[in-house]
LOVO-880456 format. One record per residue (C-alpha): x, y, z; residue number from 1. Coordinates in nm, 2 decimals, padded with zeros to 4 digits, always signed. Layout:
<margus>
((X, Y, Z), NUM)
...
</margus>
This chain:
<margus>
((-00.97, -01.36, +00.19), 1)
((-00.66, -01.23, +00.05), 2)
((-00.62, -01.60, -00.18), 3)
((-01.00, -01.56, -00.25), 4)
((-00.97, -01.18, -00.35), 5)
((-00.69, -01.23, -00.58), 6)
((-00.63, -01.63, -00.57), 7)
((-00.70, -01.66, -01.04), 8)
((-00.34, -01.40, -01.05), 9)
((-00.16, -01.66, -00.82), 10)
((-00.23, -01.95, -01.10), 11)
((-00.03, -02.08, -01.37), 12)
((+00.29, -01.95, -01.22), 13)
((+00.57, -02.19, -01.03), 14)
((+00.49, -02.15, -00.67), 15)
((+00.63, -01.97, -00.43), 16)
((+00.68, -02.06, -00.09), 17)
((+00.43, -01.74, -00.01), 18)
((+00.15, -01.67, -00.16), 19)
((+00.03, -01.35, -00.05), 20)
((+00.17, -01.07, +00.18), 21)
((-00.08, -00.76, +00.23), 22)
((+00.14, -00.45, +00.30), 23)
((-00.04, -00.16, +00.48), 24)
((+00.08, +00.19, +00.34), 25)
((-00.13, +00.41, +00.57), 26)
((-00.40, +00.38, +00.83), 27)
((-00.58, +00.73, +00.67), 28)
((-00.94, +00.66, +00.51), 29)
((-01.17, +01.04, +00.36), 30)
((-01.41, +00.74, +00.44), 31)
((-01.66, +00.67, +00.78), 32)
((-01.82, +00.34, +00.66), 33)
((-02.04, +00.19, +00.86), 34)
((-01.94, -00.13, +00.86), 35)
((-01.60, -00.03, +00.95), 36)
((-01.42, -00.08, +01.30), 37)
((-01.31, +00.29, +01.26), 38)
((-01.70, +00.40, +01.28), 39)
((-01.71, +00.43, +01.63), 40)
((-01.33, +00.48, +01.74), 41)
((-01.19, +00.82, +01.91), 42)
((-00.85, +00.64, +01.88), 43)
((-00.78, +00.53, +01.55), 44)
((-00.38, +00.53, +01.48), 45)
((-00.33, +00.76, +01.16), 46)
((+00.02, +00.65, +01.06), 47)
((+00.20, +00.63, +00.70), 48)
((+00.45, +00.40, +00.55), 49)
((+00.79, +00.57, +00.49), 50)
((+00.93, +00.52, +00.15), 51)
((+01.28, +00.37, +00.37), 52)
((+01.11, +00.17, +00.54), 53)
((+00.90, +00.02, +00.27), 54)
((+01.21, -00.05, +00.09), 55)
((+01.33, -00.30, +00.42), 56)
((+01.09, -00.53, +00.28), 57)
((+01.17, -00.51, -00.07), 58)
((+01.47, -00.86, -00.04), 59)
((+01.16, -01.08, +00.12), 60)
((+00.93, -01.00, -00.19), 61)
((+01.15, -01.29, -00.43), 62)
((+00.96, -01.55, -00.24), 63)
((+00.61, -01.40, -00.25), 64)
((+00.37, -01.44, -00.52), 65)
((+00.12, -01.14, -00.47), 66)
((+00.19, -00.84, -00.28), 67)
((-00.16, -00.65, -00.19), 68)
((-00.07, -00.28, -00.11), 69)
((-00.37, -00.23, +00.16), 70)
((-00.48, -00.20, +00.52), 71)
((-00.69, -00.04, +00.72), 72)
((-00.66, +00.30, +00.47), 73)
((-00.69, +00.41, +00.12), 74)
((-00.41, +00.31, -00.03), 75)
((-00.42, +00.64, -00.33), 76)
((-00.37, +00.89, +00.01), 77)
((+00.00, +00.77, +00.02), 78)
((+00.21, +00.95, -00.22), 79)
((+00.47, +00.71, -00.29), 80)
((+00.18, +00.44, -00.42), 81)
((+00.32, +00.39, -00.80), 82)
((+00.69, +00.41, -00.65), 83)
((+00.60, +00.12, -00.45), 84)
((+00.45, -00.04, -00.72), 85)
((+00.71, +00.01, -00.91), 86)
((+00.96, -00.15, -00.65), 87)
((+00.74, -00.42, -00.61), 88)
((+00.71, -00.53, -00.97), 89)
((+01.10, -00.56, -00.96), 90)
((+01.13, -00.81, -00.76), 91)
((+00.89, -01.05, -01.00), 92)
((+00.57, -01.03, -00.77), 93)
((+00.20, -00.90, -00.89), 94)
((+00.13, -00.59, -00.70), 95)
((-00.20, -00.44, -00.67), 96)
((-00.44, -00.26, -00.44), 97)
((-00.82, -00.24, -00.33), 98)
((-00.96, +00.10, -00.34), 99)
((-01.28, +00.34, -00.28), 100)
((-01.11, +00.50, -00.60), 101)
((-01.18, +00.82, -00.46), 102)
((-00.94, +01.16, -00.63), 103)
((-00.87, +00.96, -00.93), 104)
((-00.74, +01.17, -01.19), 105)
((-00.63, +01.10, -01.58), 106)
((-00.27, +01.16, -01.48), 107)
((-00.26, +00.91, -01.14), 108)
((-00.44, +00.67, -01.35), 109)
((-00.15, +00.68, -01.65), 110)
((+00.13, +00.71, -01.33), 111)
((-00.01, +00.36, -01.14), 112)
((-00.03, +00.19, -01.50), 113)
((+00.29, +00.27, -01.60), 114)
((+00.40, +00.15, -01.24), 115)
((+00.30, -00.21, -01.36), 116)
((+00.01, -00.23, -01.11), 117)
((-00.11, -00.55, -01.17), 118)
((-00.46, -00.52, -01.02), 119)
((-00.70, -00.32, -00.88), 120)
((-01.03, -00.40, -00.68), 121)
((-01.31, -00.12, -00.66), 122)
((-01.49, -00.18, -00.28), 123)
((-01.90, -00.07, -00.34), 124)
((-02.18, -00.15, -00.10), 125)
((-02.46, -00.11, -00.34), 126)
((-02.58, -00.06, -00.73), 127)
((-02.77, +00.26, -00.65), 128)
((-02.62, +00.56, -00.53), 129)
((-02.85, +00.58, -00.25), 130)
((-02.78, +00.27, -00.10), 131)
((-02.40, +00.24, -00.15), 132)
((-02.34, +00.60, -00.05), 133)
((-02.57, +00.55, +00.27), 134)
((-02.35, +00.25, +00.40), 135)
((-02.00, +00.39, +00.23), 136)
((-02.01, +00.73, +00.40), 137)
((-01.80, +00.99, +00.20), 138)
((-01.81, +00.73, -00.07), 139)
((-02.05, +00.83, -00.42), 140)
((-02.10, +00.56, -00.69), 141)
((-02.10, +00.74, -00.93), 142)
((-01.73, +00.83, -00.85), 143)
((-01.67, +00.48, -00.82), 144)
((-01.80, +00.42, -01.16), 145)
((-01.59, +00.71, -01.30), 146)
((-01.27, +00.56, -01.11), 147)
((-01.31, +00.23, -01.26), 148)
((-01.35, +00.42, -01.68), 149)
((-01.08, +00.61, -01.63), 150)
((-00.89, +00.25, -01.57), 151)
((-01.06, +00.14, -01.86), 152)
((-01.06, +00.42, -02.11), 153)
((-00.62, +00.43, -02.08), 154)
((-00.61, +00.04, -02.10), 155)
((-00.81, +00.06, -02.40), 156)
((-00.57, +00.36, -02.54), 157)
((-00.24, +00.15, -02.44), 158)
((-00.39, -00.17, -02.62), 159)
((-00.32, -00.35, -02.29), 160)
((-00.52, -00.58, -02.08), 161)
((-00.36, -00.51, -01.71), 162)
((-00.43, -00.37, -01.45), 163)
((-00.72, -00.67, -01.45), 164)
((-01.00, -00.55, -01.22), 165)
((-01.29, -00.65, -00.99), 166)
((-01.51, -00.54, -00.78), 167)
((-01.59, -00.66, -00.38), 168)
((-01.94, -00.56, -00.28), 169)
((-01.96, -00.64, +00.13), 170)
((-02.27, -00.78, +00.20), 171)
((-02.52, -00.66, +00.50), 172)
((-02.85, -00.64, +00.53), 173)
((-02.95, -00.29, +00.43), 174)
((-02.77, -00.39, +00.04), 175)
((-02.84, -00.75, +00.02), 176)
((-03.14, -00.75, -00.21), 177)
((-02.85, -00.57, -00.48), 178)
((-02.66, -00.81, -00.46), 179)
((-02.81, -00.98, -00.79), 180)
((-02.78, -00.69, -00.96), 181)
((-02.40, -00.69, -00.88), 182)
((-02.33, -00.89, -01.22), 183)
((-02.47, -00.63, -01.47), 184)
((-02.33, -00.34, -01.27), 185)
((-01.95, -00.54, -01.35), 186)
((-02.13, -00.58, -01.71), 187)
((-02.18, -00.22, -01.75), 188)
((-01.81, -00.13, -01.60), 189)
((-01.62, -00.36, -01.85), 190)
((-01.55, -00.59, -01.52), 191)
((-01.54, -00.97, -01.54), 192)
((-01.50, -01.06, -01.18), 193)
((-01.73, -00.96, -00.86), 194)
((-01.65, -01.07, -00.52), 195)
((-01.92, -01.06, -00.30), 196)
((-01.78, -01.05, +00.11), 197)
((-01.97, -01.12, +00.43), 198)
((-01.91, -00.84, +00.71), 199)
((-01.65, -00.99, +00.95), 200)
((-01.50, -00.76, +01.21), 201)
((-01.78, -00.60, +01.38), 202)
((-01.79, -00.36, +01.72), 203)
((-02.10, -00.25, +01.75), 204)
((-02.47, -00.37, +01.73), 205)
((-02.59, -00.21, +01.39), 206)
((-02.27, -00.40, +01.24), 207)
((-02.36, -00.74, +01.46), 208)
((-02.74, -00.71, +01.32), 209)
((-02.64, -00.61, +00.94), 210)
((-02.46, -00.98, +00.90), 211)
((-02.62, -01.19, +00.68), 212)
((-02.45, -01.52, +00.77), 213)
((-02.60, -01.78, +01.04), 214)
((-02.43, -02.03, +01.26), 215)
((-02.43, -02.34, +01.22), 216)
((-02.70, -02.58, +01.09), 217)
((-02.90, -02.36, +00.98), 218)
((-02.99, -02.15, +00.66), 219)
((-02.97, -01.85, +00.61), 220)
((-03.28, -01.66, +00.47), 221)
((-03.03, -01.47, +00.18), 222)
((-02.93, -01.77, +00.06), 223)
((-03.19, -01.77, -00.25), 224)
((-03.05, -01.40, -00.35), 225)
((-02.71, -01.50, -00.35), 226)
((-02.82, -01.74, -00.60), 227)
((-02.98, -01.52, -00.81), 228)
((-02.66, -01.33, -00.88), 229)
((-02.48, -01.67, -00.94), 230)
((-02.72, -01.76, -01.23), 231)
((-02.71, -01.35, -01.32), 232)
((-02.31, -01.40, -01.38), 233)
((-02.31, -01.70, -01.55), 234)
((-02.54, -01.55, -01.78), 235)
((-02.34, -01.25, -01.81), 236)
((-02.01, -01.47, -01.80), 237)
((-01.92, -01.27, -01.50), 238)
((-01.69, -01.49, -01.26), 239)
((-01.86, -01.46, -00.96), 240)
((-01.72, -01.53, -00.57), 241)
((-01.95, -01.57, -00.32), 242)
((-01.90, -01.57, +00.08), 243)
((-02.03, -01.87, +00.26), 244)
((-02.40, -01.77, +00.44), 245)
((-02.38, -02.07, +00.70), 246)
((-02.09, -02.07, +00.98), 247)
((-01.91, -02.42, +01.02), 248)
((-01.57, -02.50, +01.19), 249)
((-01.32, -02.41, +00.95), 250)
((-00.95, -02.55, +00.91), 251)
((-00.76, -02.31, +00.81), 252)
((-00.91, -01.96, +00.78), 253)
((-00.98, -01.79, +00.45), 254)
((-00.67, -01.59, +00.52), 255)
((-00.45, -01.85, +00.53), 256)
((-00.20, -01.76, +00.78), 257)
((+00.06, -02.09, +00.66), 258)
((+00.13, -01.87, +00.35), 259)
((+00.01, -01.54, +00.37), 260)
((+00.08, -01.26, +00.64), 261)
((+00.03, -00.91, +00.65), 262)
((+00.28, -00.63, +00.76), 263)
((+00.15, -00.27, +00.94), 264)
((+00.22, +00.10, +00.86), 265)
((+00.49, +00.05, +01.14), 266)
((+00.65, -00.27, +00.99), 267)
((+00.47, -00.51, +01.26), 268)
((+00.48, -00.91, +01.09), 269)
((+00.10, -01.04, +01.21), 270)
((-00.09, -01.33, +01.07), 271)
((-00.31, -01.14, +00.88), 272)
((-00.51, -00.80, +00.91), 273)
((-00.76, -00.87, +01.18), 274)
((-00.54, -00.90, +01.45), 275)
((-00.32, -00.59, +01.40), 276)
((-00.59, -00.30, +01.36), 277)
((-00.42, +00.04, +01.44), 278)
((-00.64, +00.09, +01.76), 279)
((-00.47, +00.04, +02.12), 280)
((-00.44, -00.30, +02.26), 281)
((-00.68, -00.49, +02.32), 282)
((-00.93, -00.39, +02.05), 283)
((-01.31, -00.48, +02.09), 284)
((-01.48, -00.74, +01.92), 285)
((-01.88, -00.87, +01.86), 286)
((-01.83, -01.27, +01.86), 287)
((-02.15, -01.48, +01.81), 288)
((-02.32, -01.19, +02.00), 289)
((-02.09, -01.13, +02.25), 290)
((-01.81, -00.88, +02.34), 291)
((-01.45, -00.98, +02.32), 292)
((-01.17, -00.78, +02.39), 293)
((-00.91, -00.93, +02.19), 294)
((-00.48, -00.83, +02.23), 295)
((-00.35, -00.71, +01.87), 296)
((-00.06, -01.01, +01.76), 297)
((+00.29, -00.90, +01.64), 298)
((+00.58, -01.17, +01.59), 299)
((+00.82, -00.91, +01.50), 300)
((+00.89, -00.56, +01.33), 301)
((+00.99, -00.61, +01.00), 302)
((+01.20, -00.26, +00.99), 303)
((+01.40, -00.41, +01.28), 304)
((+01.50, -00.75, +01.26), 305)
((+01.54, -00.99, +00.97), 306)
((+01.24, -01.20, +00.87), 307)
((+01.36, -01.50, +00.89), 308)
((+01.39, -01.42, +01.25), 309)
((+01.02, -01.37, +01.27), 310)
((+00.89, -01.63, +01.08), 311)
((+01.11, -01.89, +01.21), 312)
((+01.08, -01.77, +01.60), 313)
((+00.86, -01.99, +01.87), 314)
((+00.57, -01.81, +01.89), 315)
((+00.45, -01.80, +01.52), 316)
((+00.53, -02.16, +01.44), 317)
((+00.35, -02.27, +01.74), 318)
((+00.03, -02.00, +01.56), 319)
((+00.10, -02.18, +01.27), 320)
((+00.13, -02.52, +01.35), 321)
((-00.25, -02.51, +01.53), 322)
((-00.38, -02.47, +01.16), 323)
((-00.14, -02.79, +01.00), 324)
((-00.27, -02.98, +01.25), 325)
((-00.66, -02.87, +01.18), 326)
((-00.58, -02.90, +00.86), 327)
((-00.43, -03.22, +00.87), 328)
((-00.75, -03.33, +01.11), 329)
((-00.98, -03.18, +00.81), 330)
((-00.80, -03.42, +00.58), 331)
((-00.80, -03.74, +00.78), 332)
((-01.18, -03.67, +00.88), 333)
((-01.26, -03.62, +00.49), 334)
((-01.07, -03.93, +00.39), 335)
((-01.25, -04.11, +00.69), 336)
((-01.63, -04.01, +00.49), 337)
((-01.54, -04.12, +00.20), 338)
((-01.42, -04.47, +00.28), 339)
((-01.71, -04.48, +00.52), 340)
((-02.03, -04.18, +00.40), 341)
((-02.20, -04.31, +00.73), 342)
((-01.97, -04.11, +00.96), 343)
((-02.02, -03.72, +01.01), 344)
((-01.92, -03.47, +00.76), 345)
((-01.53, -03.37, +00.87), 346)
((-01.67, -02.96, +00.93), 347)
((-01.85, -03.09, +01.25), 348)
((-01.56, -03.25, +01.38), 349)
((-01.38, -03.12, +01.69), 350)
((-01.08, -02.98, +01.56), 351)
((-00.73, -02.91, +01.77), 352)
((-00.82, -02.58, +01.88), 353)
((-00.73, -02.27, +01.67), 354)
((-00.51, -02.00, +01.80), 355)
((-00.62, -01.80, +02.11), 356)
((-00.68, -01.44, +01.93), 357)
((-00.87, -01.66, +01.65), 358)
((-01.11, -01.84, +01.90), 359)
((-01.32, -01.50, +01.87), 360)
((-01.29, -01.39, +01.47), 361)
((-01.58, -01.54, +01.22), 362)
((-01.31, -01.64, +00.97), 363)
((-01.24, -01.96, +01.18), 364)
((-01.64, -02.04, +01.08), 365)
((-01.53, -02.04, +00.75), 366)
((-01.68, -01.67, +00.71), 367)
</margus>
């Protein structure tokens, strides 16, 4: 996700051996979206960042290409954002953040640019008011829409063309017939890019029943209005990302865990931001119907031992090296198709088996 989020920033530049590490700053959200694994919790972790302890992780950023400032909260709540920013840009990464856009002001606008934030990505859950707000509790569209002008009206004063900005509509059920409109709401907004996200983490049955995507071999009813937005953006030339509607046996994960991690609010190293949710171990999980309970992964604390120590231990190469060997598998089953377009299509191949705490996340169906 993080690669398809942000993946056009990451071209044109020599590669690092990273490509993306998403930083959480804080755990705090003014938000109680539905489709959110805090919806229903009693014991959510509310946890911030330090400024110190940020700054441990500052000598590792050399080698990554992106650095995404967000978690599980709202990234504008912690006051030492545009410092962060700022520290990041040093080191020669892009730096940006996803955001509700919620307390905007003039002034924290002019601070983040002059930070060098590099990108920005507005979350919605509808075109109207009524049905965004309704799914984005706390959230207003119109506020949204003011948060993204204010972006706008001091790039245009500053004759500049960063931060570049997008927005990520999450698609369920209850908003999926807006999804076409998507394009000319980015139109409207002076936005060129729209990513359009499938619901992945759910707890509960209204967020198991809101998905939109279907297992595999067969097709998904939404399919046609997904469609309808891709010929709205192209007419709009609005670069448009879509989610895939139909599960099928994935690789490697959109998340990517061979060159992007994410770090917590309390310096824990996990694969990405699914498996470390600041809720007590193990968290709960809605699988292809069913109820997981799933332990949260750490290979380290960041704050307390050198990376290299974490990256390099046992237990995350052994993670890691289930997805080279899927993805090597992928490979030699695609190769295998094309020298021979009789055989099976490589994504219903059986795979080496993905990681245990993956077995029960749609990502590994290519969500």
């Amino acid at each position: 996700m993080i690669e398809k989020l942000f993946g056009k920033l990451l071209q044109k530049r020599k590669r690092k051996p990273f490509s993306a590490w998403q930083i959480e700053l804080t755990t705090r959200c003014p938000l109680l979206c539905k489709m959110c694994i805090r919806s229903e919790s009693t014991e959510w972790q509310f946890l911030d960042m330090p400024l110190e302890d940020f700054k441990k992780i500052l000598p590792y950023l050399k080698d990554v290409e992106s650095v995404v400032l967000e978690g599980w909260g709202e990234s504008l709540l912690h006051r030492d954002l545009s410092e962060c920013i700022r520290l990041v840009k040093k080191e020669g990464s892009q730096v940006g953040f996803v955001t509700s856009g919620m307390g905007l002001t003039e002034n924290r606008v002019s601070e983040l640019i002059e930070a060098g934030v590099d990108f920005v990505g507005f979350s919605i859950s509808g075109t109207t008011p009524a049905t965004h707000d309704a799914i984005r509790v706390n959230s207003h569209l119109p506020e949204v829409l003011d948060a993204i002008r204010l972006f706008q009206d001091e790039k245009k004063r500053l004759g500049i063309l960063r931060p570049k900005m997008h927005l990520i509509f999450l698609m369920v059920k209850d908003n999926v017939h807006e999804v076409p409109f998507v394009p000319s709401l980015a139109k409207e907004a002076g936005i060129e890019e729209v990513v359009i996200t499938n619901i992945c983490h759910t707890i509960n049955l209204w967020q198991e029943t809101q998905r939109v995507f279907v297992w595999e071999n067969v097709k998904s009813q939404y399919d046609q209005i997904v469609k309808q937005a891709e010929a709205n953006a192209q007419k709009l030339n609005i670069q448009l990302k879509k989610p895939v509607l139909t599960a099928f046996n994935a690789p490697v994960c959109a998340e990517n865990p061979l060159r992007n991690l994410y770090i917590s609010a309390e310096g824990e190293v996990s694969p990405c931001v699914y498996l470390y949710p600041p809720l007590p171990s193990p968290f709960r999980r809605v699988f292809c119907e069913k109820e997981y309970r799933t332990d949260k992964v750490s290979f380290g604390n960041i704050f307390k031992e050198p990376f290299s120590a974490i990256w390099n231990s046992g237990n995350y190469k052994e993670f890691r090296n289930r997805f080279i060997k899927r993805e090597k598998e992928y490979k030699e089953a695609y190769l295998s198709l094309l020298q021979s377009p009789r055989l099976k299509n490589p994504e219903e191949n059986a795979f080496t088996e993905p990681p245990e705490p993956c077995k029960t996340c749609h990502k590994i169906l290519g969500i």
